[in-house]
N, C-alpha and C positions, 0 to 999 in steps of 0.2 A: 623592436620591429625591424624586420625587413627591409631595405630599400628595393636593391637590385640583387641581381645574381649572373654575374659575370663567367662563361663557360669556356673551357678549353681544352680540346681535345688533344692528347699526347702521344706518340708512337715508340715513347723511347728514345729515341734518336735518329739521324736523317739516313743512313746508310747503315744495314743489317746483313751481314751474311751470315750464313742457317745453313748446316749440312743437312743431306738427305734425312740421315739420320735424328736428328732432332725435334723432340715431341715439339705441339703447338699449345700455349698457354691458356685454359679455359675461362680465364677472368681479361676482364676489360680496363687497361687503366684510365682514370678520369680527374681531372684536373678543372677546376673551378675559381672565383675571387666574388667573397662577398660582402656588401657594405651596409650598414647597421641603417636606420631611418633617417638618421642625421650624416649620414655621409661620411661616417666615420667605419675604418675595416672593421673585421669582426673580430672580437680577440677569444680563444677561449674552444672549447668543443660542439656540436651540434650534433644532433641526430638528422638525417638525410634520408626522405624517401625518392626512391628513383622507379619512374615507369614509361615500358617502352610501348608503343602505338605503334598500329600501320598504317593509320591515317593522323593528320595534324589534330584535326579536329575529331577523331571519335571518341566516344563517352567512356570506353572499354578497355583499359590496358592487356595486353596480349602478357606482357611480366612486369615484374616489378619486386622492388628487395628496400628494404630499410636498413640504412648500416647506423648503427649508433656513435657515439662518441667520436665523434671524424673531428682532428685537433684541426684547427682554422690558426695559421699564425699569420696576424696582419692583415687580415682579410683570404691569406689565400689558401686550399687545404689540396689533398691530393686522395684519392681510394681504388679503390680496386673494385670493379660491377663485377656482379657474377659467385660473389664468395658467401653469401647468403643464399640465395636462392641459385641452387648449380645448373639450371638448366638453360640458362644464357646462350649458349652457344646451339641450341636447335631453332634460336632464332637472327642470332647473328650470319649461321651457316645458310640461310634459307634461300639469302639472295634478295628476299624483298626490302624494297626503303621501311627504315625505321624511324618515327620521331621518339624523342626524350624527354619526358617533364619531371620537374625537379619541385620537392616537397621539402621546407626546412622547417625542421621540430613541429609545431602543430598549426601551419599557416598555411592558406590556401596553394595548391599548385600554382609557379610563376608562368608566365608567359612572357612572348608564345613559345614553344616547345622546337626543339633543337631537330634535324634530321641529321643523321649521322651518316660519316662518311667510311670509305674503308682506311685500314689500317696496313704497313707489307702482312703481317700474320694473317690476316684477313684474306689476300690478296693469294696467298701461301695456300690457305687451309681449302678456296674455293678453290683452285687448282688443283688439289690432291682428292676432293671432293666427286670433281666431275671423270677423272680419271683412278676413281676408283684404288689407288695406291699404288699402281702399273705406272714399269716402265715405257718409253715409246717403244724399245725393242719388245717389249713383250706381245705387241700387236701384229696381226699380218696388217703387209702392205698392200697397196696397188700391186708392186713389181712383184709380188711373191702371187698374187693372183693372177697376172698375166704369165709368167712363168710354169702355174699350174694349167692353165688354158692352153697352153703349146704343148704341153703333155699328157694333156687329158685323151684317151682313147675308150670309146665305145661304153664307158660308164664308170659309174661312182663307187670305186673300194675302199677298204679299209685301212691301206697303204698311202692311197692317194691323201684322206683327209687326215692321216695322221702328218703330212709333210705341213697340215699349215694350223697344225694346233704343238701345244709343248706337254710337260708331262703335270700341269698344274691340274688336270682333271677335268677343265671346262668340257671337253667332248672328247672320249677314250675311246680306247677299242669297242670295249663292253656295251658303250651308249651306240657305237654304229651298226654294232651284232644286232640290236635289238633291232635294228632299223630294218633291218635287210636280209635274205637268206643266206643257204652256201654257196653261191653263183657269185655272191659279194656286188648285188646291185637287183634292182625291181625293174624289169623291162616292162614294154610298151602292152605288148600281149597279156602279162598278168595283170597289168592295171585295167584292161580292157576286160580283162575275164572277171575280175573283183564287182568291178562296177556293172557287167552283165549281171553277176550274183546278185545283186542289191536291187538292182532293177528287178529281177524276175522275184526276188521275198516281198518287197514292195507291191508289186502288180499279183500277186497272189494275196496280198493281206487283202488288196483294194477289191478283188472281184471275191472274197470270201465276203467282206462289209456288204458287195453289192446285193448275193445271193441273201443276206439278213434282212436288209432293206427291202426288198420285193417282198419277201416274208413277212414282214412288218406291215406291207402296203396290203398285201392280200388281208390279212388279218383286220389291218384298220378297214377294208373292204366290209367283210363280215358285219363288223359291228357296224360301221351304219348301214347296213342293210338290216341289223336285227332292230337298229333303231329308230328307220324308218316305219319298220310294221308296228313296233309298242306306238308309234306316233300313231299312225293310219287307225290303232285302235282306240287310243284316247282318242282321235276324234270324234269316231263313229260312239263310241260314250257319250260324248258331250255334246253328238248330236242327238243321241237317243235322246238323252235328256232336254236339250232343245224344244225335242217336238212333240214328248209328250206332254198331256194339260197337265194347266198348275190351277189350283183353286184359289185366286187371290185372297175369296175372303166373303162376304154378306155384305149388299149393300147397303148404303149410310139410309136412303132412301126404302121407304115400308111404302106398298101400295097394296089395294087390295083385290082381288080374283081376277081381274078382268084388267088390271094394270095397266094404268093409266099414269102418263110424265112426261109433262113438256109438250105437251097436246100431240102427246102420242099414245097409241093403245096397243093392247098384246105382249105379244113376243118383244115388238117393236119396240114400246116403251121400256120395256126387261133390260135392253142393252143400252136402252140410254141412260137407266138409272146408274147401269154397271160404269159406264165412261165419264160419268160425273162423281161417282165415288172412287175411280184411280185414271185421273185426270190425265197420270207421266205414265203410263201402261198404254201403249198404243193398239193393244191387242185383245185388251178387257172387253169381254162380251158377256152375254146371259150364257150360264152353264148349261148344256145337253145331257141328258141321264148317264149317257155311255162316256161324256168325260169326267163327269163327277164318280163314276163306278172304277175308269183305271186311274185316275188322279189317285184316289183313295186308297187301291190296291200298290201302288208305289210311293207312298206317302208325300206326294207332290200337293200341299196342303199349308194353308194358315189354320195353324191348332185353335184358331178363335172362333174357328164355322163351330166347334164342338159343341155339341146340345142345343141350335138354333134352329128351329123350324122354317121352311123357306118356301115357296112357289118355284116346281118345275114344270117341265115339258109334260104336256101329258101323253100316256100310251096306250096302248090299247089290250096290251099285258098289264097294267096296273089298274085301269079304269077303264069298262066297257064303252062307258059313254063318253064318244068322242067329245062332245059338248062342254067338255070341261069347259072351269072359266073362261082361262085364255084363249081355251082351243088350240090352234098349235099356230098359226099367223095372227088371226084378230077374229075377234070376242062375235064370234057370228050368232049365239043367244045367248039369254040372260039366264043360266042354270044357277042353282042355289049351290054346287057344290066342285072342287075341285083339287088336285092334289099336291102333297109339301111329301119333303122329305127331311129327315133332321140325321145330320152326319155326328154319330157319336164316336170320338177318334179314339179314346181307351176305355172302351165298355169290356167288363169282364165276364166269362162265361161260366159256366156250372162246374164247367171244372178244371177252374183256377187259370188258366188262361187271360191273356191280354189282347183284343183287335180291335178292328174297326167294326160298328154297326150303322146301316143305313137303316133306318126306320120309316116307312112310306104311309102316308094318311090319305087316302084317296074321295075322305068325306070329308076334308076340309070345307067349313063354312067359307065363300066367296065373301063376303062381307068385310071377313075380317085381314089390316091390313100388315101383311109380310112384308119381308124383305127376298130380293133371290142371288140367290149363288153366282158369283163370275170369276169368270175363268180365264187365262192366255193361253 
């Protein structure tokens, strides 16, 4: 086992001089001392994992390389980061702090974890880095731009910007041609004329869009005005239907000629029967001949009246003698006879046909006790 792990970081030497010319080494050297559990160095080889962080504490190594067999004499060994895994140097070069944990043979990472400092190569390669591999002469200066400024006359040529570039190609003749016409500069008046142009294709796309949109608004005009009348006609439907009778149905209640309910008589008692047999119908009354005839003729009907004989109004096209039962308010004699109708809803005819039949009995026995037709 492990005790400790003793780190140290190497540069080589205290004083480096590097000509221009001189590559930059892509490996790191690293230098360590490590002592057994018992306190004792370590003698003999180790395999070594190494990973680098950009935070002390995060979970996630950014790189990392395992170098095997690294001789340990006496506790202390020496290697080279970077020579297994080559990509070392896109995070040395990065500029961000790095830390370092150190893995020996199959024992936990020690702690805590090293941040690492620079090296002169380090110090060299950031250098050559931010300046791109240029020399300072190879820059314009201040003095070459104010230089230009005391010579600059009425605009920007070809001549001019080639005094403050060189023949590396960053911006040539050819890159300025493109810039510019044969005048060798963009005056005021054609940027003015460019930017009219743009203006005037712009404010014509805008009033073409607008002339679409009115178009579009007319149109959406149209339609709801065509959907206001399908409206205006469904209503007038659903008022028709509203307001023509409906035939609820037969009431629960049978009385007989002269009808009699709830210590009422006639007609009278006819619509009391009808309001105690649809109690939630605020409308139910005794039916009249002429609502049971267009009820019938628009199938505004409970197919349950079908085949039921019943007590109506009596008339005077049906039954000479006004006298009927009911009479038409209250039972003013005692006549033996009065009239029903029976609503047959799919009576078939002679020839093969389907309708409605009303059937009229104008000699109904008064005696005998019906029920009558009501209607909303």
């Amino acid at each position: 086992m492990l005790k400790r792990l003793t780190i140290i970081l190497i540069a080589c030497c205290s004083f480096i001089t590097i000509s221009s010319a001189q590559s930059v080494p892509e490996t790191m050297p690293y230098q360590g001392f490590l002592n057994g559990s018992d306190g004792i160095p370590v003698q003999g080889s180790v395999n070594i994992t190494f990973k680098l962080y950009e935070e002390q504490l995060a979970n996630a190594p950014v790189w990392e390389e395992t170098v095997n067999n690294i001789s340990v004499n006496d506790g202390a060994f020496s290697t080279d980061l970077g020579q297994v895994s080559t990509n070392l140097n896109e995070y040395l070069y990065s500029g961000r702090a790095l830390y370092i944990g150190i893995a020996v043979n199959d024992s936990p990472e020690l702690t805590p974890r090293t941040k690492l400092g620079t090296i002169p190569y380090a110090f060299l390669s950031y250098n050559a880095y931010k300046l791109e591999g240029l020399r300072a002469a190879d820059f314009v200066t201040q003095g070459d731009l104010e230089v230009f400024e005391q010579n600059f006359q009425g605009g920007l040529n070809a001549d001019d910007v080639n005094t403050l570039i060189d023949n590396r190609g960053y911006l040539n003749t050819d890159a300025i041609n493109a810039l510019i016409d044969n005048r060798n500069y963009i005056n005021s008046n054609e940027v003015d004329q460019r930017i009219t142009a743009a203006i005037n294709t712009v404010n014509g796309t805008i009033g073409g869009l607008q002339t679409q949109i009115t178009d579009l608004e007319g149109d959406i005009s149209d339609l709801q005005t065509a959907l206001q009348t399908l409206q205006d006609q469904v209503n007038g439907l659903q008022n028709q239907g509203n307001d023509a009778p409906f035939i609820l149905g037969a009431s629960a209640q049978s009385s007989n000629g002269r009808l009699q309910f709830n210590n009422q008589e006639g007609v009278r008692a006819a619509g009391e029967m009808c309001k105690a047999t649809y109690p939630n119908d605020t409308g139910a009354h005794f039916c009249s001949l002429s609502e049971i005839q267009e009820a019938a003729s628009i199938g505004n009907y409970n197919a349950a009246i079908n085949g039921v004989a019943t007590w109506v109004y009596a008339t005077s096209t049906l039954n000479n003698n006004v006298n009927d039962c009911q009479s038409l308010l209250y039972p003013s004699a005692h006549v033996e006879a009065g009239t029903t109708v029976t609503v047959n809803t799919a009576d078939g005819t002679v020839d093969g046909g389907v309708g409605v039949r009303m059937a009229y009995n104008t000699n109904a026995s008064c005696q005998v006790a019906r029920p009558v037709l009501c209607c909303r």
